[in-house]
C-alpha positions as CSV (number, residue, x, y, z in Angstrom):
1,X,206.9,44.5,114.5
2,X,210.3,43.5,114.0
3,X,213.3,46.7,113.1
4,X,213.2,45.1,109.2
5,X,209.6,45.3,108.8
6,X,209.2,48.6,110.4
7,X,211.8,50.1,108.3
8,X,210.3,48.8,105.2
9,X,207.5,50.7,106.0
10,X,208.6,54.3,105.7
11,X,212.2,53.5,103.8
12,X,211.0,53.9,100.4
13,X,208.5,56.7,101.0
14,X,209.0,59.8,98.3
15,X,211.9,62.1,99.7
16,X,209.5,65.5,99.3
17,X,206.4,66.7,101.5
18,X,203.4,65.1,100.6
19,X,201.6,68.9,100.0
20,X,204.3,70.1,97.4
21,X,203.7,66.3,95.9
22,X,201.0,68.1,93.1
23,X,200.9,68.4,89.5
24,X,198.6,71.3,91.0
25,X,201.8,73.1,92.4
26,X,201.6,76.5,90.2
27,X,204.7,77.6,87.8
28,X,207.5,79.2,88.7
29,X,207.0,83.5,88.8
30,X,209.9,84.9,87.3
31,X,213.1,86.3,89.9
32,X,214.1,89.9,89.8
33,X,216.1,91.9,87.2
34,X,217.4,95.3,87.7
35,X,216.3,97.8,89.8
36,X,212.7,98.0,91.1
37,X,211.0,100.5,93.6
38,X,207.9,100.4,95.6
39,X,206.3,101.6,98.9
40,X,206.4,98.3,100.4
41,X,208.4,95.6,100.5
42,X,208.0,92.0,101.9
43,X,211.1,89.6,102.2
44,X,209.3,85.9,102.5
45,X,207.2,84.4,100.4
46,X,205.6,81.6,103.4
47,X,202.9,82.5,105.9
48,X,204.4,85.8,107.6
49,X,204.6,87.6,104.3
50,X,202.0,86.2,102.3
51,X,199.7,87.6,104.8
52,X,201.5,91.2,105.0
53,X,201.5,91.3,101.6
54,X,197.7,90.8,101.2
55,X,196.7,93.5,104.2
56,X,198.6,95.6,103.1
57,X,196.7,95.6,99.8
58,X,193.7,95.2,102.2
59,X,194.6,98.4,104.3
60,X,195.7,100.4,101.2
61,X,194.5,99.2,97.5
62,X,196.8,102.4,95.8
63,X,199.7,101.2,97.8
64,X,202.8,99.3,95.5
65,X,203.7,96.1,96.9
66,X,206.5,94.3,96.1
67,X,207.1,90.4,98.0
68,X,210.1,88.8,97.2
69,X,211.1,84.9,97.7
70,X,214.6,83.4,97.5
71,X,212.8,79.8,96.4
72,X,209.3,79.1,95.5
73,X,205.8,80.2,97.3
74,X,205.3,78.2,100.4
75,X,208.7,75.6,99.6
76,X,209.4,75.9,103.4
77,X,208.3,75.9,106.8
78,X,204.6,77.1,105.2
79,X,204.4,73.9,102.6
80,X,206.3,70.9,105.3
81,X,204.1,71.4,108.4
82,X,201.4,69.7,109.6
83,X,198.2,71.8,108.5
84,X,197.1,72.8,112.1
85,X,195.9,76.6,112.0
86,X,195.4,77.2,115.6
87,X,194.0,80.1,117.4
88,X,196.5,80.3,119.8
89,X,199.2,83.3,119.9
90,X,201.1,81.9,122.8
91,X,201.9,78.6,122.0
92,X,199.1,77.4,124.4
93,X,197.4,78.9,127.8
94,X,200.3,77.8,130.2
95,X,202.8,79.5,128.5
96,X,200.8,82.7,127.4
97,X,199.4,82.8,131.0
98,X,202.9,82.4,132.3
99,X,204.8,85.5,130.5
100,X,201.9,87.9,130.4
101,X,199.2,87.5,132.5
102,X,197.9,90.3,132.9
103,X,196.4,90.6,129.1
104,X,196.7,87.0,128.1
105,X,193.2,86.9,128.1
106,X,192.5,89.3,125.7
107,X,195.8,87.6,123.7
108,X,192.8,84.7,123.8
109,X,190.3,86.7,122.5
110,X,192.7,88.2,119.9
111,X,194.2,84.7,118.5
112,X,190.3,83.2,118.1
113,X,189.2,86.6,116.2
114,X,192.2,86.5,113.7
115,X,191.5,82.2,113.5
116,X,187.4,83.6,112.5
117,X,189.4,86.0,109.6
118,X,191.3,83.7,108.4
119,X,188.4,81.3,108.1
120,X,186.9,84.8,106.3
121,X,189.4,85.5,104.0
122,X,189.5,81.8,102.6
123,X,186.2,82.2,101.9
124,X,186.3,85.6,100.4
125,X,189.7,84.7,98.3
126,X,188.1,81.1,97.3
127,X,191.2,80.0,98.4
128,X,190.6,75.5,97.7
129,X,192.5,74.3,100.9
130,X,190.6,72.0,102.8
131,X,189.7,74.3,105.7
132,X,187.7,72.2,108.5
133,X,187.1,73.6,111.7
134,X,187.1,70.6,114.2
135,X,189.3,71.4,116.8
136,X,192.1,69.4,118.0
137,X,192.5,66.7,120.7
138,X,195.4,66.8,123.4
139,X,195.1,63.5,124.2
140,X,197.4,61.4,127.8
141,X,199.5,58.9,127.5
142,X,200.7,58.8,131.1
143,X,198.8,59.0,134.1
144,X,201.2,62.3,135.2
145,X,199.4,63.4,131.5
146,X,196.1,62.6,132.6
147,X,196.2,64.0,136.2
148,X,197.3,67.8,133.9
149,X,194.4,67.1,131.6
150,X,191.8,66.2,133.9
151,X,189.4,69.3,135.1
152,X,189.6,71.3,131.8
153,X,187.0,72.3,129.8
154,X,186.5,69.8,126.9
155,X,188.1,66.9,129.4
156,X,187.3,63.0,127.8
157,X,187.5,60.0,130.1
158,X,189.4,57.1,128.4
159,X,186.2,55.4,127.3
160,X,185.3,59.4,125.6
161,X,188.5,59.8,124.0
162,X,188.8,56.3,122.4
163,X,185.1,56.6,121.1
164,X,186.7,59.7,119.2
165,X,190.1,58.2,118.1
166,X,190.8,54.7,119.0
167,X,194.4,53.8,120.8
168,X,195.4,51.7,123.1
169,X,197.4,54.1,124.6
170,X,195.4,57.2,125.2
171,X,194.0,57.3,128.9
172,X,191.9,60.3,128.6
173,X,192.1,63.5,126.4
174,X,190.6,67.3,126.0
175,X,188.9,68.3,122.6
176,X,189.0,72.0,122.4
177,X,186.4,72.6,119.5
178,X,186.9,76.3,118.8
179,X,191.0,77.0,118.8
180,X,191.8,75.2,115.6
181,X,191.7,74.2,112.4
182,X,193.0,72.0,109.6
183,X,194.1,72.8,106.4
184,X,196.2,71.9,103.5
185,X,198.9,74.4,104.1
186,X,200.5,74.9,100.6
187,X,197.2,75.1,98.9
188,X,196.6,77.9,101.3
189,X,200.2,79.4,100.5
190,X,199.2,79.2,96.8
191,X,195.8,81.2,97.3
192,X,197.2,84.0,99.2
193,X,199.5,84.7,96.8
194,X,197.2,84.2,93.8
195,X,195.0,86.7,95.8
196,X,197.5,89.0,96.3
197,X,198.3,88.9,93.1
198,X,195.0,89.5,91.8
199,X,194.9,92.5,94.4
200,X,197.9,94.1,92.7
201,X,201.2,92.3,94.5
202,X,203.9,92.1,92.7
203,X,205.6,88.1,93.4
204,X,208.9,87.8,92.7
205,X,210.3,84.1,93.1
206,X,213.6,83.0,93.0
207,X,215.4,86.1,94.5
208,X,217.9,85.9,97.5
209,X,217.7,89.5,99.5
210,X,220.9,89.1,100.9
211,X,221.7,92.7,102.6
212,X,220.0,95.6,103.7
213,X,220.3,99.1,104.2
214,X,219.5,102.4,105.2
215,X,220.0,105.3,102.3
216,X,217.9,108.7,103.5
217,X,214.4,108.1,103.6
218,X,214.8,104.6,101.7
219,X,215.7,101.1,102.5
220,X,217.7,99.4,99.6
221,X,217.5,95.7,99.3
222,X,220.3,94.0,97.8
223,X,219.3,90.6,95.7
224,X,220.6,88.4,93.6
225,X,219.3,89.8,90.4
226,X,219.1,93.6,91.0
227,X,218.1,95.7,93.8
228,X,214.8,97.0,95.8
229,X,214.5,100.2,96.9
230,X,211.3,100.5,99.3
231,X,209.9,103.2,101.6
232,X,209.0,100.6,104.0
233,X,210.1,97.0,104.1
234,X,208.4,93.9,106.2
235,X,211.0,90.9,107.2
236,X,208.6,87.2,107.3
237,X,212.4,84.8,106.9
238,X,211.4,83.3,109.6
239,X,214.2,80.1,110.3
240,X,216.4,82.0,107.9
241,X,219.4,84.3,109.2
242,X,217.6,87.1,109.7
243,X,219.0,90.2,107.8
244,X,218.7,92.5,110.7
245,X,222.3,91.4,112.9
246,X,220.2,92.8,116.1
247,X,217.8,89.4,116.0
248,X,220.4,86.6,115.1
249,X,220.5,85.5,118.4
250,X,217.2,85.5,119.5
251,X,216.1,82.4,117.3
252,X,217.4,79.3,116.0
253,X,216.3,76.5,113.8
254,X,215.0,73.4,114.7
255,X,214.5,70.6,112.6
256,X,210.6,68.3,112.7
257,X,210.1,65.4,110.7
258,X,206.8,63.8,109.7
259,X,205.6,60.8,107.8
260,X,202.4,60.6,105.6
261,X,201.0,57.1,105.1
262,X,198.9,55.7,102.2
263,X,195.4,56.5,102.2
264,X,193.4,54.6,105.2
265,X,191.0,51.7,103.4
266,X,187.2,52.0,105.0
267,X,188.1,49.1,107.1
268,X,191.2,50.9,108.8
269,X,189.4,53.9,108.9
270,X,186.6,52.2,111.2
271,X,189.3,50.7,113.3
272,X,190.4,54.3,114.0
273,X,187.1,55.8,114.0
274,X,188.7,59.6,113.9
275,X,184.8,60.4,112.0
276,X,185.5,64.4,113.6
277,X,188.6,64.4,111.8
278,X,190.2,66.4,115.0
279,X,193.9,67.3,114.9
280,X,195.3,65.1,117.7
281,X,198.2,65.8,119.6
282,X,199.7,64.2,122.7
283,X,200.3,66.1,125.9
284,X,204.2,65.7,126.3
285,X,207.5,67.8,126.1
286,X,208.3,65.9,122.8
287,X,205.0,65.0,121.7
288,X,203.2,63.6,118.5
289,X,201.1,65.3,116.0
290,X,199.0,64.0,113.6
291,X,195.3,64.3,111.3
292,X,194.1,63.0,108.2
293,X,194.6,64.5,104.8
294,X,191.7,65.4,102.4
295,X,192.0,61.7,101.2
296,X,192.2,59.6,104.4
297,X,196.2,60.1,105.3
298,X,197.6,59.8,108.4
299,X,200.1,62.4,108.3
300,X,202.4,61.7,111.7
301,X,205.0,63.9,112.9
302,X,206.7,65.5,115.4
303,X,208.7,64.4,118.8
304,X,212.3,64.3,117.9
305,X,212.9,67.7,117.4
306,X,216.9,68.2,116.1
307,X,219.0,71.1,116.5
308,X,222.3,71.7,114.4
309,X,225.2,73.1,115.7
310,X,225.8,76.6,114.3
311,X,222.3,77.8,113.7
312,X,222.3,76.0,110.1
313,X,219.4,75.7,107.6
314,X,220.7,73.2,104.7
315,X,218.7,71.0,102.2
316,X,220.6,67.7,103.6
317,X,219.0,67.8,107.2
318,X,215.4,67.5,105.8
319,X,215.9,63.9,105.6
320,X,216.8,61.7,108.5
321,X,216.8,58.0,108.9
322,X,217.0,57.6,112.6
323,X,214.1,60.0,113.7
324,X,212.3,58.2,110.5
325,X,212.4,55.1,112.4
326,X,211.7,56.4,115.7
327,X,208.6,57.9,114.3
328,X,207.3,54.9,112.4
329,X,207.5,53.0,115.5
330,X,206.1,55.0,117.7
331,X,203.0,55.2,114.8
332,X,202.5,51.7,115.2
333,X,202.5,51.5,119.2
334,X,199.5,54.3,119.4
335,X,197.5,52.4,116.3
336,X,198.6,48.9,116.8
337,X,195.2,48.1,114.4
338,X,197.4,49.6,111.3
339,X,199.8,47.3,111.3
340,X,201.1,47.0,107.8
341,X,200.4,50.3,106.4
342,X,203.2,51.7,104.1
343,X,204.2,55.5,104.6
344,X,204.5,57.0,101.2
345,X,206.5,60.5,102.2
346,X,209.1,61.3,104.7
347,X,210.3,65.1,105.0
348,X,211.9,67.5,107.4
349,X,212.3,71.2,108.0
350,X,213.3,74.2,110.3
351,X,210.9,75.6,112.7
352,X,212.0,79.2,113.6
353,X,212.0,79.0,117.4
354,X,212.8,81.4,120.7
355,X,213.2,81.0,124.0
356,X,209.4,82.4,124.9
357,X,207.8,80.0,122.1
358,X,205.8,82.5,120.3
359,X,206.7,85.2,117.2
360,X,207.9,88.6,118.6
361,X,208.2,91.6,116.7
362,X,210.4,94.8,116.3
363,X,211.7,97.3,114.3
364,X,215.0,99.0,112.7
365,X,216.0,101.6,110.6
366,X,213.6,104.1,112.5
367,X,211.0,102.5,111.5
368,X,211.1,101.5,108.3
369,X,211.8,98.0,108.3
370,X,209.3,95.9,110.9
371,X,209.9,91.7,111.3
372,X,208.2,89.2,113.1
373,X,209.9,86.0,113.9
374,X,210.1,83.1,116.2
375,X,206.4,80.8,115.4
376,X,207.8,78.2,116.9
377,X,205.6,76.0,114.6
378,X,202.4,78.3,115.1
379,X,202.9,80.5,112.1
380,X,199.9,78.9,110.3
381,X,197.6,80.7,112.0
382,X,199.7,82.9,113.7
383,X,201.5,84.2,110.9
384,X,198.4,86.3,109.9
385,X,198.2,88.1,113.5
386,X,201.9,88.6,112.3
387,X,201.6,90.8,109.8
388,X,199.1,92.8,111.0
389,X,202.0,93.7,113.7
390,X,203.7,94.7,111.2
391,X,202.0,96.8,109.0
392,X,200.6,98.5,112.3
393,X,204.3,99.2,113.4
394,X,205.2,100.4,110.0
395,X,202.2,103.1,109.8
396,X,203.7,104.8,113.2
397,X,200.7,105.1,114.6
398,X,200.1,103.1,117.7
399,X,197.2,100.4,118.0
400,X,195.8,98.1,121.0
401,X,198.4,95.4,119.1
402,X,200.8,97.6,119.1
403,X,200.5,98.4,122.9
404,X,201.2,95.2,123.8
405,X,203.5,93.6,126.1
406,X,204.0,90.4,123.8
407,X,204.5,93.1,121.4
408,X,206.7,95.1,123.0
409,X,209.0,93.0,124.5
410,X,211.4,90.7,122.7
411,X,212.6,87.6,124.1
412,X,215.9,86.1,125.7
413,X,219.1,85.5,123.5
414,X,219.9,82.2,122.9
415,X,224.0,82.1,123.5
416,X,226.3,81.8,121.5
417,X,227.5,78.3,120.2
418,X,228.8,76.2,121.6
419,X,226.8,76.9,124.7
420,X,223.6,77.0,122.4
421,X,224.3,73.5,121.1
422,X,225.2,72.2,124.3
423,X,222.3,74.0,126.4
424,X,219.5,72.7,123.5
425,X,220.9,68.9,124.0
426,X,220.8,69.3,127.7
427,X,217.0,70.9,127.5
428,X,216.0,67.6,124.9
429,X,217.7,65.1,127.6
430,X,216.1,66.4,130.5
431,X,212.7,66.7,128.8
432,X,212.8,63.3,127.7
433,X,213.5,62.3,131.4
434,X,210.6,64.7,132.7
435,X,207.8,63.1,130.2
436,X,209.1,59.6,131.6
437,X,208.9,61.2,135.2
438,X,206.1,63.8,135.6
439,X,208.8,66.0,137.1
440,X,211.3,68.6,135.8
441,X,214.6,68.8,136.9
442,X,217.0,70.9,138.5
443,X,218.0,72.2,134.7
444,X,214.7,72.7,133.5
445,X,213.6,74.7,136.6
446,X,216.4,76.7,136.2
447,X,215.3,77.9,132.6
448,X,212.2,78.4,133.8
449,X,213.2,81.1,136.8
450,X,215.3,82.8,133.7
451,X,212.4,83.4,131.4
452,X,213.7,80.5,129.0
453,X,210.3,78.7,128.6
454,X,211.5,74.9,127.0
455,X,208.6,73.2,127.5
456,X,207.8,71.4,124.4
């Protein structure tokens, strides 16, 4: 395909993420005024808080619950993803295995349990979302790929994985048909928070927090508006700068892109096969991710992960033409048999990520204010386990999450800029070079002997 006719196909796709793209999106909830004071409050209205929020309800009907969002219900990192809700707490066996070993299987058992409530609550809440449990596909591309697959449980030949998804380029694959699940990730947004709602949770939208602080027994929230005063506040911000100055080093944001195309016809759907509707994603460093919508999209994203200098979040890096292009192309070199289909939205957005890959947790203001941050693109599923964390580390009293190590422990700092910006580049260079190679270099082993963990 030549570079004019690729670009045409993703150049005039709608600017916005194809799950916010609804007429179904709910109304605006009105933004604070004045003062307001509760027993709980919860700063982020994606995933992380959402989920608080509702437990906390859950846990304590009586108890006054306050969530507060500085945009609209699921508008970032919870509304642009990809929809896969996996099981996983780690960020996947290798690297879970890696930094806590001793209890990573019971991290295992814990990440499938809260996947099996979540798959609960949906059903409880009657939350529409699309919710299909059919695993997810890691599929090689290289033979260095295949040689890492082959010998785990779920392994496909080449002959087994194309009979599931059809590529030219895969050369064998793993299904793993328990750890995950695909949803429409703002409908779910939506539905927590009407069910919290319905359960007694106050939703205020369109409310910056923007300091807090300890006065006696309360925290005070500072907004845009008016000001919270809570007995006990939950942090979910998540690629935001954190409020707390103790954890502004320990994530940054990093930008993903994805493209949804138009629906498949029944002939391209044949020529793809995908009839288990499995998430698929490929097995390198920068790799792919992709699934059908509800209506027979290919949603495609992933790879070309971009960091900004200075730790910024800001409306103009959700759209970029160059990983657009690189995206579409490499769309068209796994399903050669599409040839011609037109993309219909392009998007970006920050993933909140730190240097072990998976959300840790903490507390501040002796206790009284708990966070949990650093998904690294997880939070779907994760996000839930999340605020658990949370709530348990608010109460005081300790629990087997609680006692933890992944719990307990916090993550490297990333260092200040520009050392950050030029250390991510270098990591993104020498990645690219190790999916190319099947080795990693001197750079990347050195990360991994300090605990730094870039491995995707």
């Amino acid at each position: 395909m030549g570079h004019g006719d690729l670009d045409s196909t993703w150049r005039d796709a709608r600017r916005e993420p194809f799950w916010l793209d609804t007429p179904e999106r709910p109304d605006s909830r009105p933004s604070l005024r004045g003062q307001r004071r509760t027993q709980l409050a919860v700063v982020g209205g994606g995933f992380t808080g959402l989920w608080t929020a509702l437990l906390a309800k859950e846990r304590d009907p009586g108890r006054d619950v306050v969530l507060v969002e500085a945009d609209r219900i699921g508008w970032a990192a919870s509304g642009r993803n990809g929809g896969f809700c996996s099981a996983s707490l780690t960020h996947g066996e290798a690297n879970g295995r890696a930094r806590f070993p001793r209890e990573y299987d019971r991290l295992e058992e814990l990440g499938l349990e809260n996947l099996d409530e979540i798959e609960v609550a949906i059903a409880k809440y009657e939350i529409d979302c699309g919710f299909e449990r059919t695993g997810s596909l890691d599929v090689a591309t290289t033979p260095h790929q295949l040689r890492d697959l082959a010998g785990r449980p779920g392994f496909l030949d080449q002959a087994a994985v194309r009979a599931e998804v059809s590529s030219p380029a895969y050369l064998g694959g793993v299904w793993d048909r328990t750890g995950n699940a695909m949803v429409d990730p703002a409908r779910l947004a939506w539905g927590l928070a009407a069910a919290a709602e319905r359960a007694g949770v106050e939703v205020v939208e369109g409310t910056t927090v923007q300091a807090l602080r300890g006065e006696g027994d309360t925290v005070v929230l500072a907004a845009d508006g008016g000001t919270i005063r809570a007995d006990r506040v939950a942090l979910g911000t998540n690629a935001f700068p954190p409020l707390l100055r103790r954890v502004r080093r320990h994530i940054v944001p990093v930008y993903d892109y994805v493209l949804v195309s138009q629906p498949l016809s029944d002939e391209q759907l044949d020529a793809v096969g995908w009839r288990n509707r499995q998430g698929v994603s490929d097995s390198g460093n920068q790799f792919h991710y992709y699934r059908l919508t509800a209506d027979n999209r290919v949603l495609w994203g992933g790879y070309d992960a971009i960091y900004h200098f200075g730790r910024r979040v800001r409306p103009e890096y959700d759209q970029r033409d160059a990983t657009f292009r690189l995206l579409a192309g490499h769309f068209f070199e796994t399903f050669p048999q599409l040839e011609g289909l037109h993309f219909t939205h392009r998007w970006g957005g920050a993933i909140d990520t730190c240097t072990r890959f998976f959300a840790f947790y903490g507390t501040a203001l002796r206790g009284r204010v708990a966070y949990a941050l650093g998904h690294t693109g997880l939070g779907v599923g994760a996000a839930r386990f999340s605020g658990n964390v949370m709530l348990d580390l608010l109460s005081g009293r300790p629990t087997e999450r609680t006692r933890l190590d992944m719990v307990r422990q916090r993550p490297l700092p990333f260092p200040p800029e520009p050392l950050a910006y030029l250390g991510i580049q270098a990591t993104r260079w020498s990645l690219a070079q190790a999916d190319r190679t099947g080795r990693r270099n001197l750079w990347l082993r050195s990360l991994d002997r300090m605990g730094l963990g870039f491995d995707s």
